[in-house]
C-alpha positions in Angstrom: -14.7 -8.4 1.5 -13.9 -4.9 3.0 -10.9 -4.1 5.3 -11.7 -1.3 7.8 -8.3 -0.4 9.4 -8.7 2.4 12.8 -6.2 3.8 14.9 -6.9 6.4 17.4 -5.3 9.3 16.0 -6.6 8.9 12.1 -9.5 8.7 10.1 -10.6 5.2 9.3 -9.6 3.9 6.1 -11.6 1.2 4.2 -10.3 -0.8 1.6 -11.6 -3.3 -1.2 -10.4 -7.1 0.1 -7.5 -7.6 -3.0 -6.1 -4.0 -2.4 -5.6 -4.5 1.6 -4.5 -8.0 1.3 -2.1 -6.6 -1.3 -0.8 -4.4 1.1 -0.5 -6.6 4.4 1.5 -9.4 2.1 4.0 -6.6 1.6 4.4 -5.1 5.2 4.6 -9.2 6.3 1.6 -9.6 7.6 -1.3 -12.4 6.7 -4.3 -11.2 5.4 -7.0 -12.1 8.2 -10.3 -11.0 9.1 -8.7 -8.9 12.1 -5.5 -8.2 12.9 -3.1 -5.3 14.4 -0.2 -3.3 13.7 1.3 -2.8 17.1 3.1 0.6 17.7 6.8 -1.8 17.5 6.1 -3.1 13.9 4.6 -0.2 12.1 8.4 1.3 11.4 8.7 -2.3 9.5 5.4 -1.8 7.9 6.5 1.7 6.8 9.8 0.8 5.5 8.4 -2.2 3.7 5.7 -0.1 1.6 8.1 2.4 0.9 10.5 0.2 -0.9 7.9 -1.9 -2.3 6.7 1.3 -3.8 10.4 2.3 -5.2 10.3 -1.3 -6.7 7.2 -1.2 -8.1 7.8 2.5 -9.7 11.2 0.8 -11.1 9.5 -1.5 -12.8 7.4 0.0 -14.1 9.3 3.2 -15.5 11.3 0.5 -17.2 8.1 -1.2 -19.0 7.6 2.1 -20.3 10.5 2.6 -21.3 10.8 -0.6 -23.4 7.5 0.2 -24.9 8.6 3.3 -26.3 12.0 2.1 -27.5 9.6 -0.7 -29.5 7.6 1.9 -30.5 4.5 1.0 -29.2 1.5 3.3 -29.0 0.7 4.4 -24.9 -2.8 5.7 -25.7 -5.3 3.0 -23.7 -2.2 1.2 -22.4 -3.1 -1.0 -19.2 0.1 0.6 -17.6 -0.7 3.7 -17.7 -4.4 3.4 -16.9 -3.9 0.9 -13.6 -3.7 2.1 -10.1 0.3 2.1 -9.0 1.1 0.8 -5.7 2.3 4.0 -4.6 -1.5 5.5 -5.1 -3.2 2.3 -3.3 -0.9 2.6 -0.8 -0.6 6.5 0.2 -3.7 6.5 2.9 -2.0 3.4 4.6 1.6 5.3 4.8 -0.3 8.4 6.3 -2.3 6.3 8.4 1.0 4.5 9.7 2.9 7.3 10.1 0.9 9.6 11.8 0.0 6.3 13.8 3.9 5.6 15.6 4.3 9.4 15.7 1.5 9.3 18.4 2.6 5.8 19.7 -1.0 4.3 18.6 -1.8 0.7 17.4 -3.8 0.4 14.3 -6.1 -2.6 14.1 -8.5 -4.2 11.8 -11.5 -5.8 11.9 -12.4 -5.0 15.3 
């Protein structure tokens, strides 16, 4: 399934079903075939990506770091090969951001 997320003042942005579900779990949202972020809970939205992003780059510097204090070879580690959550999650930020700057809802599925 594809998410197609539009607002007014952006570009839309498609995503792959897992990656957007992803996302809407973190900013508190469920996952359904169409939904909206009102102008009132994108600041939420925004501040719940961002520090699921710090968490996420967190935990992952420290698996890196543990796998070099083992010794362990990085070359075609998963970890360094996967997409981070702060990559997936970048047009989404701009999209929300440049969203409540210009006081516009972004839906879904509509």
């Amino acid at each position: 399934m594809l998410y197609k997320f539009k607002s007014k003042v952006t570009s839309d942005l498609i995503m792959l079903g897992p990656d957007a579900q992803r996302l809407l779990k973190v900013m508190g949202l469920e996952a359904t075939p169409k939904g909206i972020f009102t102008v009132e809970h994108q600041p939420h939205a925004i501040a719940a990506l961002e520090a699921a992003i710090a968490h996420d780059e967190a935990r992952m510097a420290n698996m890196q770091a543990k796998r070099i204090a083992e010794g362990m070879d990085e070359a075609g580690d998963a970890l360094t090969e996967a997409v981070s959550l702060k990559r997936r999650a970048q047009p989404m930020l701009e999209m929300l951001r440049r969203s409540v700057k210009a006081k516009a809802d972004v839906v879904w599925g509509v």
